[in-house]
BALOBA-1460 file (C-alpha; in Angstrom, 3 decimals):
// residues 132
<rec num="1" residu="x" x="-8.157" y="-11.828" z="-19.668"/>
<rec num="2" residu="x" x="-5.178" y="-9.257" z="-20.725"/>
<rec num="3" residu="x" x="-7.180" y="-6.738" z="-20.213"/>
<rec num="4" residu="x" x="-8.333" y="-7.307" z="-16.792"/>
<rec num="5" residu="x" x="-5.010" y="-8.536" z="-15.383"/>
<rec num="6" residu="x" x="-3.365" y="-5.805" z="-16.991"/>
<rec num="7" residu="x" x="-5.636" y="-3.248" z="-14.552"/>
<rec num="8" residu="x" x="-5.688" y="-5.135" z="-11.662"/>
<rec num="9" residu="x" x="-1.773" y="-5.873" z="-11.599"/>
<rec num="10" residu="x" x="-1.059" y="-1.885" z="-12.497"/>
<rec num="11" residu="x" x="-3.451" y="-1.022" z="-9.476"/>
<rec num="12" residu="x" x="-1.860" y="-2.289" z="-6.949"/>
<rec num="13" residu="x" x="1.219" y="-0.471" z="-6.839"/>
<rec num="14" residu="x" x="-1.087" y="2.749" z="-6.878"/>
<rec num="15" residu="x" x="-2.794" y="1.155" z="-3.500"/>
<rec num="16" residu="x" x="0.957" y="0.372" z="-2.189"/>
<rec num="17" residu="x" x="1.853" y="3.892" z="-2.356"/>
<rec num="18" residu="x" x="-1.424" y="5.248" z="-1.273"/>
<rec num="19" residu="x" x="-1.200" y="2.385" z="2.330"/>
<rec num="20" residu="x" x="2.818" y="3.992" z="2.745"/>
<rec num="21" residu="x" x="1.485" y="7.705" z="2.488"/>
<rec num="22" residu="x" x="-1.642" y="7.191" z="4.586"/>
<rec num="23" residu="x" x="0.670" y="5.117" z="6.964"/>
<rec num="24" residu="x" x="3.700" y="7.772" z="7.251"/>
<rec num="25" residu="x" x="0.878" y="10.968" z="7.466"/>
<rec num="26" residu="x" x="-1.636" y="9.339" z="10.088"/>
<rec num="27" residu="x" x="1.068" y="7.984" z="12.181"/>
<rec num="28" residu="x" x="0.346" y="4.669" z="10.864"/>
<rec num="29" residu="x" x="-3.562" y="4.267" z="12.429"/>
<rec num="30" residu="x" x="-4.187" y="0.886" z="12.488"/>
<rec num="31" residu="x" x="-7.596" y="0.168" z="10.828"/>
<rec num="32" residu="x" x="-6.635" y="2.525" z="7.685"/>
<rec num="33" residu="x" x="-3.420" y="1.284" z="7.411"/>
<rec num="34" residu="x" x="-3.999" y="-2.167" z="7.408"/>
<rec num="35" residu="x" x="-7.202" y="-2.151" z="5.511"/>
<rec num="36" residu="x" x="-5.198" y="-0.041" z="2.198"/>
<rec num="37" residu="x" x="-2.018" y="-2.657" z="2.527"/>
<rec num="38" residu="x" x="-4.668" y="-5.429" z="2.414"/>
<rec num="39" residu="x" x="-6.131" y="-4.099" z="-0.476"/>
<rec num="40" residu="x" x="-3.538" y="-3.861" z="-2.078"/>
<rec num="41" residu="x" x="-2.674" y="-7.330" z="-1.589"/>
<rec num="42" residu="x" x="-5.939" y="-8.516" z="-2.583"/>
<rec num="43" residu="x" x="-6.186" y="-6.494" z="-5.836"/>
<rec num="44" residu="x" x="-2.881" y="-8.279" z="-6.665"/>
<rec num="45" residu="x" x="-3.693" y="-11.278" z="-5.645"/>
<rec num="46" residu="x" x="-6.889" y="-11.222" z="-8.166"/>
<rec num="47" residu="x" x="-4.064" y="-9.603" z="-10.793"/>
<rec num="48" residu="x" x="-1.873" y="-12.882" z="-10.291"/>
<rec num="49" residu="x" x="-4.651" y="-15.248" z="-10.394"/>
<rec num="50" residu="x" x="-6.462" y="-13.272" z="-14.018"/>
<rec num="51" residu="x" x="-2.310" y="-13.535" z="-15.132"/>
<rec num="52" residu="x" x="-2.277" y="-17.485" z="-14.725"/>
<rec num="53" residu="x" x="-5.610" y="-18.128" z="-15.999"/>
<rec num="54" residu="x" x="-4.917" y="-16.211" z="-19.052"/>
<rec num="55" residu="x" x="-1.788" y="-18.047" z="-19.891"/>
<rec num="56" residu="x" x="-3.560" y="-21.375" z="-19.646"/>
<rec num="57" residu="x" x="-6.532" y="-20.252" z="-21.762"/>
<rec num="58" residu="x" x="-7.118" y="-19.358" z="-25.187"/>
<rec num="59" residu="x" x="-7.472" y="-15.998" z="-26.508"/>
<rec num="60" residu="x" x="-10.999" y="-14.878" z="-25.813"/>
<rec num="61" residu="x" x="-12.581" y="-12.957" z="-28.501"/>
<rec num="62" residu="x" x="-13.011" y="-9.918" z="-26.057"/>
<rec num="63" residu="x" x="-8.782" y="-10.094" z="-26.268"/>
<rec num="64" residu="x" x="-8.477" y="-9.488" z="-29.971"/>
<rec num="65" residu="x" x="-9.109" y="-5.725" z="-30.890"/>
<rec num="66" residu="x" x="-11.017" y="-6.984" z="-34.410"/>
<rec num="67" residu="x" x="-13.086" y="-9.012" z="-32.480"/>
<rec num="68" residu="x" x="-16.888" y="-9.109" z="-33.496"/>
<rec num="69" residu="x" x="-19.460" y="-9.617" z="-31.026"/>
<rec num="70" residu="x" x="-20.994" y="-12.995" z="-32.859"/>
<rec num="71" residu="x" x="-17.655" y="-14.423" z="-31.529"/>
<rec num="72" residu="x" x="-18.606" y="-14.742" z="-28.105"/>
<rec num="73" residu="x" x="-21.866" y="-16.859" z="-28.880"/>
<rec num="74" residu="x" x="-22.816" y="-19.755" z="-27.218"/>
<rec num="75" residu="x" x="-22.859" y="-20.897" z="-23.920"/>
<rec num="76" residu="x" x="-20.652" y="-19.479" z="-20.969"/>
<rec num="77" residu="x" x="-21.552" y="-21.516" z="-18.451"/>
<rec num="78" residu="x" x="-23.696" y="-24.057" z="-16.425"/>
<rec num="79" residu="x" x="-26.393" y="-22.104" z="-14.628"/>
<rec num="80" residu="x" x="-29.430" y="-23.632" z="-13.119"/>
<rec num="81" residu="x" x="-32.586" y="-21.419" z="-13.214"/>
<rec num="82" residu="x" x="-34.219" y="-23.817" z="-11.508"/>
<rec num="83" residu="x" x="-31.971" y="-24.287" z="-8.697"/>
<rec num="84" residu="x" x="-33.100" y="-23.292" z="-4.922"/>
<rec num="85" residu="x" x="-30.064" y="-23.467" z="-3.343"/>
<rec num="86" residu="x" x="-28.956" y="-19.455" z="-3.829"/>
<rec num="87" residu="x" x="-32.012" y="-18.485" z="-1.819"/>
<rec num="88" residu="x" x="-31.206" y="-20.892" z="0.666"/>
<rec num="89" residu="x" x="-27.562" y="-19.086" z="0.666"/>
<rec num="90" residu="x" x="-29.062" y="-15.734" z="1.112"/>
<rec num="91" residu="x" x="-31.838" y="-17.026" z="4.251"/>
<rec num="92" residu="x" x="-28.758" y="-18.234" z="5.758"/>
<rec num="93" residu="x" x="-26.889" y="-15.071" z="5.212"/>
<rec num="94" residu="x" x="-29.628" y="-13.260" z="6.208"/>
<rec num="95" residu="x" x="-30.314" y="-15.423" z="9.411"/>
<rec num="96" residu="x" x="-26.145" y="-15.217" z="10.385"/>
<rec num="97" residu="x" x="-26.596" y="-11.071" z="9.817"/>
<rec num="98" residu="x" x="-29.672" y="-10.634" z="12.091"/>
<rec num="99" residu="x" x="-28.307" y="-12.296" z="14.576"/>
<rec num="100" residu="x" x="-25.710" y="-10.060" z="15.121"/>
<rec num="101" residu="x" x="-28.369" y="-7.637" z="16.510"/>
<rec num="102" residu="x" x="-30.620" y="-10.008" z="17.887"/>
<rec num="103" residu="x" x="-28.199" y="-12.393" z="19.661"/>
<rec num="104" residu="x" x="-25.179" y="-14.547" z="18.834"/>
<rec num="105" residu="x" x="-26.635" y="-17.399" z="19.193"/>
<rec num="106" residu="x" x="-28.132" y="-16.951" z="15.956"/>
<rec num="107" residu="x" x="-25.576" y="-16.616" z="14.191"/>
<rec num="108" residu="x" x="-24.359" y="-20.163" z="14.828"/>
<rec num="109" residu="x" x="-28.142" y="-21.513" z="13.287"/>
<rec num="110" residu="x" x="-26.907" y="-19.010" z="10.445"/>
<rec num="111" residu="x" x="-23.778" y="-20.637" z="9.607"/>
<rec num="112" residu="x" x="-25.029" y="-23.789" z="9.969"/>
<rec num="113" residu="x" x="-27.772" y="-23.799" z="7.456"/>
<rec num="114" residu="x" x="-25.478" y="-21.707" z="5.226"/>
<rec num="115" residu="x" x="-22.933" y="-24.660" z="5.044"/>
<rec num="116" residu="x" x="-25.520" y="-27.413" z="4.044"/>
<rec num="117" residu="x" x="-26.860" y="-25.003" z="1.702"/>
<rec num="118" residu="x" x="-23.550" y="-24.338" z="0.218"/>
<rec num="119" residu="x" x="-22.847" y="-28.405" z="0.093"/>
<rec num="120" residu="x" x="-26.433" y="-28.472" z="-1.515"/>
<rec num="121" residu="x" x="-25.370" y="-26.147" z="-4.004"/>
<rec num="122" residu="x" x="-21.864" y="-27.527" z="-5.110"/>
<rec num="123" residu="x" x="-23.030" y="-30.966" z="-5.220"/>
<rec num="124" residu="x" x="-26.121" y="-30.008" z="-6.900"/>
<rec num="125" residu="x" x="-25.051" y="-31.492" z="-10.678"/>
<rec num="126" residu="x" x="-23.048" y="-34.316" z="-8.671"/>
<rec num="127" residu="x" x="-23.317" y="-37.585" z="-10.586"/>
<rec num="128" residu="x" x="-21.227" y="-39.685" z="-8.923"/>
<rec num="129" residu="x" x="-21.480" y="-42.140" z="-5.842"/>
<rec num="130" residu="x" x="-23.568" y="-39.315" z="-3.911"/>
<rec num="131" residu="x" x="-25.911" y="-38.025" z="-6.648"/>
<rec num="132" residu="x" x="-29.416" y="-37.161" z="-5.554"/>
């Protein structure tokens, strides 16, 4: 995690300065302006958030410079290959974007289907009082 805050955290002064140039030189046009101070924002935002998730986590072997790659074995995370909730995700996504050409109307089916498939999704490995 050093690693990546490190980059992300010395980025976004570089985007800071690059929002206050493009600001002072276009006469500060709105949709540039705003879209380089909001990435800059972001990119530290994701800097502050790597910064207090390393401090609460141990080293990771891709931290220490003698690290070998046999370190990093094992598992990294829960992952269902089985799941069908991610291509429900991306029919809804796909639904909400074609309705912005055919009509707005479908965009609302869109969203709607993409939040019970998102619910689906996170309570997939739910074992509590609503497990299916």
């Amino acid at each position: 995690m050093k690693v990546e805050f490190k980059f992300f955290l010395l980025v976004t002064p570089f985007f800071a300065v690059v929002a206050l140039i493009y600001g002072l030189w276009s006469g500060w046009e709105p949709v540039g302006s705003v879209g380089l101070i909001l990435t800059s924002a972001l990119v530290g935002m994701i800097g502050g958030y790597l910064w207090l998730t390393a401090k609460r986590i141990d080293p990771r072997p891709e931290d220490d410079p003698d690290g070998l790659v046999e370190q990093g074995a094992g598992d990294q995370g829960v992952y269902a290959p089985w799941s069908w909730w991610p291509l429900a995700i991306g029919s809804a996504a796909a639904v909400t974007f074609l309705g912005l050409a055919v009509g707005w109307w479908l965009v609302y089916v869109g969203v709607a289907i993409g939040a019970v498939a998102l619910v689906g999704w996170v309570f997939e490995f739910s074992r509590g009082q609503h497990a299916h």
